[in-house]
PATI-81539 format. One record per atom (N, C-alpha, C, O): residue in one letter; x, y, z; residue number from 1. Coordinates in steps of 0.001 Angstrom, whole numbers. Atoms other than C-alpha are relative to their C-alpha. Layout:
! PATI-81539
+-----+---------+---------+---------+-----+
: res :      xx :      yy :      zz :   n :
+-----+---------+---------+---------+-----+
:   A :       X :       Y :       Z : NUM :
...
+-----+---------+---------+---------+-----+
***
This chain:
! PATI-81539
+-----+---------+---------+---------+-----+
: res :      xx :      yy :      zz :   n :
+-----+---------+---------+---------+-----+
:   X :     -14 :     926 :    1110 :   1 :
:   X :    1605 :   42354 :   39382 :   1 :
:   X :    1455 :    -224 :    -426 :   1 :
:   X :    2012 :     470 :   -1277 :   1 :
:   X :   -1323 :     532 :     414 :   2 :
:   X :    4865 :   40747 :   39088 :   2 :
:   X :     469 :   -1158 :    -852 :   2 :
:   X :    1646 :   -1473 :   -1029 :   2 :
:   X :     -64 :    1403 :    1375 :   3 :
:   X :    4388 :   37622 :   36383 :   3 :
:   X :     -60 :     780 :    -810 :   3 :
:   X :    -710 :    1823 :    -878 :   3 :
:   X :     -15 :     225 :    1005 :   4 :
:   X :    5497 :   37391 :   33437 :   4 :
:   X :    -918 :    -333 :    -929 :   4 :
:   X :   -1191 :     197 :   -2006 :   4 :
:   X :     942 :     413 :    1086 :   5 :
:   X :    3115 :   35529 :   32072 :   5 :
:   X :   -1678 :     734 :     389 :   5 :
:   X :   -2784 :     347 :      11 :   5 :
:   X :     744 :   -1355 :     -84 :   6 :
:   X :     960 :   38460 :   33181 :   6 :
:   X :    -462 :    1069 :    -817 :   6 :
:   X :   -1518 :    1507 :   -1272 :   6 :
:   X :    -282 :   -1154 :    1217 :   7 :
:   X :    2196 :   40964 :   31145 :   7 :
:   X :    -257 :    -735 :   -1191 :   7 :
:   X :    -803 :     -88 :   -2084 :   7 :
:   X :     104 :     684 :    1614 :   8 :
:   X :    2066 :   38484 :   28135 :   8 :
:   X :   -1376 :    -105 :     -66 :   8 :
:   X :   -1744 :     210 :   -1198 :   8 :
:   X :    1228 :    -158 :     489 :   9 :
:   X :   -1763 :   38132 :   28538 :   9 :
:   X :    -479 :    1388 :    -135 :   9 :
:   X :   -1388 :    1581 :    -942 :   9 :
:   X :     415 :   -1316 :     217 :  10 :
:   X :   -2212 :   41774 :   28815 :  10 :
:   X :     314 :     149 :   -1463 :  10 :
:   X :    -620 :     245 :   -2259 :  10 :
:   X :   -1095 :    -189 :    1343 :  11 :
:   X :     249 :   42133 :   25663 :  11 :
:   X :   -1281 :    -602 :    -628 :  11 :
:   X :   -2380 :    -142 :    -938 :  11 :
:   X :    1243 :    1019 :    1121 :  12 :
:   X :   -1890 :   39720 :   23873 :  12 :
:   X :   -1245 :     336 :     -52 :  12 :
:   X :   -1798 :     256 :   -1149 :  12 :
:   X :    1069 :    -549 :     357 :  13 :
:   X :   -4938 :   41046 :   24578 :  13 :
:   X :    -145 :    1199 :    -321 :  13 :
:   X :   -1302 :    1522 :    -590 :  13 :
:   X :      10 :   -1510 :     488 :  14 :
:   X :   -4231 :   44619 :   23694 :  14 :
:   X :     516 :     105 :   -1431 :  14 :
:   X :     296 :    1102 :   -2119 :  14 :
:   X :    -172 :     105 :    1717 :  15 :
:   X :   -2819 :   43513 :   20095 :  15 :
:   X :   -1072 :    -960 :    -386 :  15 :
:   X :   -1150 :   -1004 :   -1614 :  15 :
:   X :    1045 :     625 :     525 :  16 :
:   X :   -5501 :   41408 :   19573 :  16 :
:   X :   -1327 :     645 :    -284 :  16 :
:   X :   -1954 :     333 :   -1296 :  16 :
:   X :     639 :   -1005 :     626 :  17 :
:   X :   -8119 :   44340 :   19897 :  17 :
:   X :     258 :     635 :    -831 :  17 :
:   X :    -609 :     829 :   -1683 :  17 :
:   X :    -322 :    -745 :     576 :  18 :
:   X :   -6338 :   46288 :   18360 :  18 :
:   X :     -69 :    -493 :   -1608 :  18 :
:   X :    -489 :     200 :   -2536 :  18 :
:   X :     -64 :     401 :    1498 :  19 :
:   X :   -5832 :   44044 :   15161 :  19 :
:   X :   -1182 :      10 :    -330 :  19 :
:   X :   -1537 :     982 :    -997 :  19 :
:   X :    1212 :     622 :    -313 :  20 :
:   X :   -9208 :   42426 :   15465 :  20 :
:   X :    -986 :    1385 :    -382 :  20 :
:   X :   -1878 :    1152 :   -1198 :  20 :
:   X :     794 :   -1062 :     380 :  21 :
:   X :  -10902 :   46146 :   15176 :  21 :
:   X :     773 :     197 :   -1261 :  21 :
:   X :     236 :     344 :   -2358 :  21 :
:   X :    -699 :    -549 :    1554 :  22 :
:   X :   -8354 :   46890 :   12537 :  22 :
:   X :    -364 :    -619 :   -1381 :  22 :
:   X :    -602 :      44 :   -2391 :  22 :
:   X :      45 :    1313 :    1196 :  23 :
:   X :   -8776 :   43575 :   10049 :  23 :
:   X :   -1720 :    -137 :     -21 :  23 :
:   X :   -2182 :    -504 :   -1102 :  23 :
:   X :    1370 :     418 :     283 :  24 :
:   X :  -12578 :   43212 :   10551 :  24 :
:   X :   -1144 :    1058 :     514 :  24 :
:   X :   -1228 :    1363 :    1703 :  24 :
:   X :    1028 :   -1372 :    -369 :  25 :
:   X :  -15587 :   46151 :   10466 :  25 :
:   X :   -1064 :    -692 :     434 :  25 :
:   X :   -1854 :     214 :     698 :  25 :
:   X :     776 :     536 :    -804 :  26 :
:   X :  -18060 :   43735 :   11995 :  26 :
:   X :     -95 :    -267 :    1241 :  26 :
:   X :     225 :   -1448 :    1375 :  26 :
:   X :    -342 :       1 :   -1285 :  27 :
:   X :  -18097 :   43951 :   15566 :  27 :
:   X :     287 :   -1585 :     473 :  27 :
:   X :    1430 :   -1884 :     820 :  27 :
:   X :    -212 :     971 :     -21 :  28 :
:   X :  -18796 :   40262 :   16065 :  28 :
:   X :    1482 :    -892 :    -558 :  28 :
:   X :    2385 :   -1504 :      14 :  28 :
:   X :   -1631 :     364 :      58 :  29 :
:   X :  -16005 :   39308 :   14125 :  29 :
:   X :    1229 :     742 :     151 :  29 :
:   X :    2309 :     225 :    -135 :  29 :
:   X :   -1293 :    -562 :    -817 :  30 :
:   X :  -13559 :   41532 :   15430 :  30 :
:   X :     500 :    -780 :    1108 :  30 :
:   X :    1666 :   -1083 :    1362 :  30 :
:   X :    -412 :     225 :   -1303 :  31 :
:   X :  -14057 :   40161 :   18660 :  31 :
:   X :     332 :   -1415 :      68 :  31 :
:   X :     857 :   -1848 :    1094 :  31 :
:   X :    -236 :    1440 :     566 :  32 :
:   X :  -13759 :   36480 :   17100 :  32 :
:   X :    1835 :    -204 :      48 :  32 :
:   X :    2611 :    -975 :     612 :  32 :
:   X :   -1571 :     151 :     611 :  33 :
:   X :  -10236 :   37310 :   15590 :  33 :
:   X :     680 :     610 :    1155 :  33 :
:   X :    1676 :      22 :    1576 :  33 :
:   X :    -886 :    -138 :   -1457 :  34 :
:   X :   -9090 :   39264 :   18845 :  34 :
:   X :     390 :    -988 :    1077 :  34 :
:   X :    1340 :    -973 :    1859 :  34 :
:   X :     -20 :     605 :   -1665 :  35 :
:   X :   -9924 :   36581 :   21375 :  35 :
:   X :     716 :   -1373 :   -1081 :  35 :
:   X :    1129 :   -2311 :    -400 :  35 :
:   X :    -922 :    1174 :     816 :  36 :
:   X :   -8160 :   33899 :   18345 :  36 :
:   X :    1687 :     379 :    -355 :  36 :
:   X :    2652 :    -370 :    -507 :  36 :
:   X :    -876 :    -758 :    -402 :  37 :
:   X :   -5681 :   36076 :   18353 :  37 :
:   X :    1163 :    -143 :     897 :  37 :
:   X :    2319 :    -481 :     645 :  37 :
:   X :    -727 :    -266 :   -1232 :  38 :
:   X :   -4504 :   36618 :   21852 :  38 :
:   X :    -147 :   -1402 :     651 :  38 :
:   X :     322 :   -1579 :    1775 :  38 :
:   X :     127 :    1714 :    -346 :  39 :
:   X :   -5375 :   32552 :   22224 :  39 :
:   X :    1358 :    -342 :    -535 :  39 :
:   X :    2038 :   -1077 :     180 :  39 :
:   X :    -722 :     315 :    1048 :  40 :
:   X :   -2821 :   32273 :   19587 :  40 :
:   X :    1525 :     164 :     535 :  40 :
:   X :    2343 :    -750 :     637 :  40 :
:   X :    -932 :    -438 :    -467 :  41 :
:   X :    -134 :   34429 :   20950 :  41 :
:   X :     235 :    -170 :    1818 :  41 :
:   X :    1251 :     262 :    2364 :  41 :
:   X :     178 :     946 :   -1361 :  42 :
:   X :    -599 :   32990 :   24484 :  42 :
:   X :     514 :   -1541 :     -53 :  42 :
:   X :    1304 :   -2139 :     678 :  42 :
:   X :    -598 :    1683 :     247 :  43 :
:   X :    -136 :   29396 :   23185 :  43 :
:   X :    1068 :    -328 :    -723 :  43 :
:   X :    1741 :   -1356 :    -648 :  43 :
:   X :   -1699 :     628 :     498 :  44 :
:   X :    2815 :   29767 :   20947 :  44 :
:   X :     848 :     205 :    1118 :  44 :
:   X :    1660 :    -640 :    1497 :  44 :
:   X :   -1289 :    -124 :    -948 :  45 :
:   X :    4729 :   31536 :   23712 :  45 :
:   X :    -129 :   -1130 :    1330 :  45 :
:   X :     861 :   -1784 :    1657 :  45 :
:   X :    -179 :    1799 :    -890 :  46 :
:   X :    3775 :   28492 :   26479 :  46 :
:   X :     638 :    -824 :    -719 :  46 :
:   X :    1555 :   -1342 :     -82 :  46 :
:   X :    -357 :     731 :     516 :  47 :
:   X :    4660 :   26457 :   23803 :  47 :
:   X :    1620 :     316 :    -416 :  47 :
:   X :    2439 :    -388 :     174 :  47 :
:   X :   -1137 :    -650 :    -253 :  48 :
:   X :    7774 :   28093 :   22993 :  48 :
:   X :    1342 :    -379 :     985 :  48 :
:   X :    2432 :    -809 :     608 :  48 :
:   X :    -326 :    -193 :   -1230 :  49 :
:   X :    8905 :   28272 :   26873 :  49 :
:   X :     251 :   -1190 :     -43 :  49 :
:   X :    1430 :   -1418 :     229 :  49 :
:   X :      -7 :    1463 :    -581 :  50 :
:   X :    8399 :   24500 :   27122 :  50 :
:   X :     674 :    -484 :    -778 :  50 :
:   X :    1037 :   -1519 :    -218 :  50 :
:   X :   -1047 :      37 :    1251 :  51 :
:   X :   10646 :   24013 :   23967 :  51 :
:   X :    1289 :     434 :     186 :  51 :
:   X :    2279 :     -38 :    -374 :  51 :
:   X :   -1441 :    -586 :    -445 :  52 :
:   X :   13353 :   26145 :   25573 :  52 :
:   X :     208 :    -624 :    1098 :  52 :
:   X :    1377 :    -948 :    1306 :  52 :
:   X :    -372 :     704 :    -876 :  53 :
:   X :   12945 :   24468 :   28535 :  53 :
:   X :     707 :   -1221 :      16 :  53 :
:   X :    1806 :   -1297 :     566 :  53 :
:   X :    -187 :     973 :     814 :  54 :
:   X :   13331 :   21361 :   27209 :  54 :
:   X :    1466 :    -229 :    -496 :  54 :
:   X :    2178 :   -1206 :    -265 :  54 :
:   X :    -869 :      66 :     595 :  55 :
:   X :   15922 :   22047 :   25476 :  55 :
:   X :    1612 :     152 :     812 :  55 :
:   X :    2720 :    -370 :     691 :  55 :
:   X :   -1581 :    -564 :    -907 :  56 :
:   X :   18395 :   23926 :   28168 :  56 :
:   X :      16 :   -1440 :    1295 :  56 :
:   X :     808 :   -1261 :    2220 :  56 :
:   X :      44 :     540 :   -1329 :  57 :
:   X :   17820 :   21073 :   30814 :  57 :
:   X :    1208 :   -1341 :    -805 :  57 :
:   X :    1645 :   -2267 :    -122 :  57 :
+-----+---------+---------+---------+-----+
***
């Protein structure tokens, strides 16, 4: 496993359980706010990337 944007979905999904159990004692919505979460932190950093890209070219 050598991507980048590898490690960033792992990343993202391992703080997103983690919060997601932390912020909400309902199982259902735990798993709501984890997977909105790690959607979240997945799409700023694409978004991000394409902003820096953008920018250095």
């Amino acid at each position: 496993m050598h991507s980048h944007f590898l490690y960033l979905c792992f990343f993202a999904v391992a703080v997103g359980v983690v919060l997601g159990a932390m912020l909400r004692s309902d199982r259902r919505e735990a798993i709501r706010l984890g997977i909105y979460i790690s959607l979240g932190l997945v799409g700023t950093a694409v978004a991000l990337a394409w902003v820096m890209y953008f920018l250095s070219s």
